[in-house]
C-alpha positions in Angstrom: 0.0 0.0 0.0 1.2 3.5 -0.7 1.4 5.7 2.3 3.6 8.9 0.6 1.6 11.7 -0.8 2.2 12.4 -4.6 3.7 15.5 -5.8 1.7 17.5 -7.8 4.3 18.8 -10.3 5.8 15.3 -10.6 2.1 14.0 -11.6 2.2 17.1 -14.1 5.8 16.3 -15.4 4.6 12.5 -16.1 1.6 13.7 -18.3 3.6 15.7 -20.1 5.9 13.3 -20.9 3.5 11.0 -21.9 1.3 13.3 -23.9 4.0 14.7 -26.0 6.5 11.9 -25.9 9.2 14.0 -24.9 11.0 15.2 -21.4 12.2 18.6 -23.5 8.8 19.2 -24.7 7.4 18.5 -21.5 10.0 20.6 -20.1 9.1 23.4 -22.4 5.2 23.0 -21.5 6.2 23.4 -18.3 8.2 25.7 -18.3 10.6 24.3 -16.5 14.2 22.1 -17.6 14.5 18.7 -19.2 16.3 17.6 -16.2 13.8 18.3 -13.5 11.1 17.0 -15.6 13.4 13.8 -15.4 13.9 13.7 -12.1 10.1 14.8 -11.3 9.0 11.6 -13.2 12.0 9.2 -11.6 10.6 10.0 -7.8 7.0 9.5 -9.0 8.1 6.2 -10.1 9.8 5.5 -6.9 6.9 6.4 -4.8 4.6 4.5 -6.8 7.0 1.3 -7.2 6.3 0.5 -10.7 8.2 2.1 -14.1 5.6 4.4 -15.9 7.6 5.4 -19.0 10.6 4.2 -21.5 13.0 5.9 -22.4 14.1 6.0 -25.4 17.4 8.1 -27.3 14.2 10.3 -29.4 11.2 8.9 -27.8 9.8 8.5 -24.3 6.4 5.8 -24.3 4.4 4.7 -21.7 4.9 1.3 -19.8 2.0 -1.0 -18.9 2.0 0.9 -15.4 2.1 4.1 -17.0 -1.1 3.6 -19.0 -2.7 2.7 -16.2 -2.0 5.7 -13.7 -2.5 7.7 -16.6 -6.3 8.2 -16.1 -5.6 8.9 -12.4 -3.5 11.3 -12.9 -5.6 13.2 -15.2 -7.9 13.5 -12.7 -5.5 14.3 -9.8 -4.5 17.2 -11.8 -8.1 18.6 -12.7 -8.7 18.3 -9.4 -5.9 20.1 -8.5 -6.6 22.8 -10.9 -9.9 23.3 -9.7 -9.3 23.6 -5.9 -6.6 26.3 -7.5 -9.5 28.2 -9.1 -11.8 27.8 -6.3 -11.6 31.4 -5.1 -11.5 32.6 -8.7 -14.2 35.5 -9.6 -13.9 34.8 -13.4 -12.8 32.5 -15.7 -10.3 33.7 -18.1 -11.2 33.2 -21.8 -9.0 33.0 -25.0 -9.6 33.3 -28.3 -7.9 30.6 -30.1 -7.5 30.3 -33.8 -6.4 27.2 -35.0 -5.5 26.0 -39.0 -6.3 22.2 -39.5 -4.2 22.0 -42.5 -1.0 23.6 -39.8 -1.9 20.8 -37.2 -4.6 17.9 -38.6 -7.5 16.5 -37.2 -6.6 16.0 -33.8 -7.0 19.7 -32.4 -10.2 18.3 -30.0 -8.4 16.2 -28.2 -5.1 18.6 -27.7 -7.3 21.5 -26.8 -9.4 19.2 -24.5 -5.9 18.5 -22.5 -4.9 21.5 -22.3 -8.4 22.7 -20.8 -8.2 19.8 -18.2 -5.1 21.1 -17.1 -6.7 24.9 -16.5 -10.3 24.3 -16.0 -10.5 28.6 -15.1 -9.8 29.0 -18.8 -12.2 29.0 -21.0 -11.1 28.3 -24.9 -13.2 29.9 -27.8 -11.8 28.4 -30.7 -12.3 29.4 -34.4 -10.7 26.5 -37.0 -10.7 28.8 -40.0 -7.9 29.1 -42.9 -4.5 30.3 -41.9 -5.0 33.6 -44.1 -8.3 34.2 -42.2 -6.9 34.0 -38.5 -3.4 36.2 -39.8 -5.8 38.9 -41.0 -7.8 38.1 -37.2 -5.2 38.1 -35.1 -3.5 41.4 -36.7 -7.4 43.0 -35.7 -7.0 41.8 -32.4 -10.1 39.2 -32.8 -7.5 36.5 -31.9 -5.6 36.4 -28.8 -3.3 33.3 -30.3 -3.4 31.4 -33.9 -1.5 28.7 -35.1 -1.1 28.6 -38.6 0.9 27.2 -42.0 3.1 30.0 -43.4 3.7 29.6 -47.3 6.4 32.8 -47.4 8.3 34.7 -44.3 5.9 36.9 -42.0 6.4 39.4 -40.1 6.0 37.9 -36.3 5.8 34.4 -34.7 7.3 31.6 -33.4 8.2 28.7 -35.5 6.8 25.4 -34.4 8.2 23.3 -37.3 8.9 22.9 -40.5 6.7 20.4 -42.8 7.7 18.9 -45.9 5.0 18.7 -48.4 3.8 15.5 -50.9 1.3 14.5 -52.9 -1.1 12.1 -51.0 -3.6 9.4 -52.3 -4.5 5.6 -51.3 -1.7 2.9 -52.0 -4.5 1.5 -53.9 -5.0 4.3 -56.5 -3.4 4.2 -59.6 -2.5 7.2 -61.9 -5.0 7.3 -65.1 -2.6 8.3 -68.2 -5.1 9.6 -69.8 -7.3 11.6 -67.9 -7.0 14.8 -65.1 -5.8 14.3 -62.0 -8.2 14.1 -59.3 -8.0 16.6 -56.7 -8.6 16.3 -53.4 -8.5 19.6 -51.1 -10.5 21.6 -48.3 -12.4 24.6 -49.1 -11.1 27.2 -52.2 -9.5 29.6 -49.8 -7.0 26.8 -48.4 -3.4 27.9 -49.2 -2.6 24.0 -49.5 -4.9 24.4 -52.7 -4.1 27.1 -54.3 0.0 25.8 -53.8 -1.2 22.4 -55.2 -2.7 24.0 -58.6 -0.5 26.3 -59.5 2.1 24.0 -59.3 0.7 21.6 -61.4 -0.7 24.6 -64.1 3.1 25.4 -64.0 4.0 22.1 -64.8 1.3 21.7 -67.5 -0.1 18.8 -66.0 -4.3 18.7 -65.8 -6.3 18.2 -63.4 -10.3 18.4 -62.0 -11.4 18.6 -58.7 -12.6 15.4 -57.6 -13.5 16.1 -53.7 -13.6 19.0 -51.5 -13.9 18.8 -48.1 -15.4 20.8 -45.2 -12.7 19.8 -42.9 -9.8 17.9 -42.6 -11.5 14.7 -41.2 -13.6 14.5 -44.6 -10.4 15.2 -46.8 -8.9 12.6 -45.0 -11.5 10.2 -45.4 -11.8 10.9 -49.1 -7.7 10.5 -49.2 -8.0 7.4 -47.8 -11.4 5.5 -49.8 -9.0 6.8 -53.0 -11.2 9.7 -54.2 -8.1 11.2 -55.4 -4.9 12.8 -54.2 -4.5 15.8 -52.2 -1.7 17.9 -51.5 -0.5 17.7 -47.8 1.8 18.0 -45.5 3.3 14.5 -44.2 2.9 15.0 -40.4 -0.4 15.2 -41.0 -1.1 12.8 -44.2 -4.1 10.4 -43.1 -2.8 6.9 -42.3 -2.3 4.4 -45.0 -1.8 6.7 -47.1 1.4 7.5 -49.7 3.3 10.3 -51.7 2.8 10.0 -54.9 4.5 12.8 -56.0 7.9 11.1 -57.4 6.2 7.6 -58.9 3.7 9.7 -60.5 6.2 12.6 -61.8 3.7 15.2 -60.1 5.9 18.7 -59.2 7.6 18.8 -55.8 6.2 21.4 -53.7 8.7 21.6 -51.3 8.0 22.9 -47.7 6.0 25.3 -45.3 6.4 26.5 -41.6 3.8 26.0 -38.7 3.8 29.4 -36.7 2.1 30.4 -33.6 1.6 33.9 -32.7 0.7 35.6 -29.8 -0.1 38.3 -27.7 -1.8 36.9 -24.5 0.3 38.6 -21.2 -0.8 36.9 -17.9 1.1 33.8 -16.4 -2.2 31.5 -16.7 -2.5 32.3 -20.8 1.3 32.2 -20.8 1.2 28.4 -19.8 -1.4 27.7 -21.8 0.7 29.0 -24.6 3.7 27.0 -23.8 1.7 24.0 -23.5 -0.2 24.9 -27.1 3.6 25.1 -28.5 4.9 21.8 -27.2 2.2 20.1 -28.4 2.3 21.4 -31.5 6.0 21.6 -31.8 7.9 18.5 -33.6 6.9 14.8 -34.8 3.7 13.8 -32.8 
């Protein structure tokens, strides 16, 4: 039986770890050092007596134990956070702008973390196209956005940097003879118009076969081999493949995810941080 209490901060360096697969993104969500994070997570372990997470040279994955004490933890650290807020007036709200085709499909369930983690702040979250939330952000309607950069702007923080490809079912083959079938989200998507004009350039033709109302439908499409659709491969739907070089389609080299911001308490600050890490690297 376990008599020692648990530290709260070494319960929050273990969930970091395990959400972003990383001790120097945790660190970074934390604010705090790689290090620390490290040792946070080894004296958890020790006062729990199992292992919770492997370490690996580039990749830290949870143990059988770790999977385990990971729902518990959770809901140690909402609990936490909410006898924190308990003498709160208000809850703090911030707008968020968010790109799908900067981070993919699985903005719910990072944004629903990052809430647990804070329940005094409230999210209002608008997934729109990244020229949308720049134009936004610069009319202060956005307090953060992340979004896919296409040339150098003026502010923000680099998150990563994504190669692009051309994506389509293993299954699909190219017709010699006829237009290639296009996959994209809506007309304003910058993916989109990068896809066709390289392809005009190239003299190659092409019709659009499916256009989706979110990245979950494009993927879907993508995937049931409606077509191919130009994306970035962090976020290219699984089972899928670039086609690009078999199919001698144009290269379309490579685009920056970039988070900007202008949020200046120390509770949106951490939400920030956390937003980065999460975002920031190979998922």
């Amino acid at each position: 039986m376990i008599t020692a209490s648990l530290d709260i901060d070494a319960v929050a360096a273990f969930l970091g770890a395990a959400d972003l697969r990383s001790f120097t993104r945790a660190a970074e969500a934390l604010g705090t050092t790689q290090s620390l994070v490290s040792t946070r997570v080894k004296r958890l372990e020790e006062v729990l007596g199992h292992v919770l997470l492997q370490r690996h040279p580039r990749l830290v994955r949870l143990t059988s134990e770790g999977e385990r004490f990971v729902p518990a933890a959770r809901e140690l650290l909402a609990a936490h956070g909410k006898a924190l807020s308990a003498f709160t007036t208000a809850p703090e709200r911030i707008a968020v702008g968010i790109s799908e085709q900067a981070v993919g499909a699985e903005i719910p369930a990072v944004l629903a973390r990052l809430s647990a983690h804070d329940p005094g702040i409230v999210i209002n979250l608008r997934i729109e196209p990244s020229r949308a939330l720049e134009e936004a952000f610069e009319r202060g309607e956005l307090d953060v956005v992340i979004v896919r950069r296409f040339a150098p702007g003026r502010t923000g923080e680099v998150l990563r940097d994504d190669a692009l490809g051309w994506f389509a079912a293993d299954s699909l083959t190219r017709q010699e003879n006829g237009p290639l079938p296009l996959i994209n989200l809506i007309a304003e998507c910058g993916l989109r118009r990068l896809g066709i004009d390289a392809l005009d350039r190239a003299g190659i033709a092409w019709r659009e076969a499916f256009i989706g109302g979110g990245m979950a439908a494009v993927a879907a499409a993508v995937q049931v081999g409606l077509g191919v659709s130009p994306l970035a491969a962090r976020i290219a739907p699984a089972g899928t493949v670039d086609v690009g070089p078999q199919w001698d389609l144009p290269a379309l080299g490579a685009t920056q995810v970039v988070l900007r911001s202008n949020v200046s308490t120390p509770r949106a600050n951490a939400f920030v941080r956390e937003l980065a890490a999460a975002f920031r690297g190979s998922r």
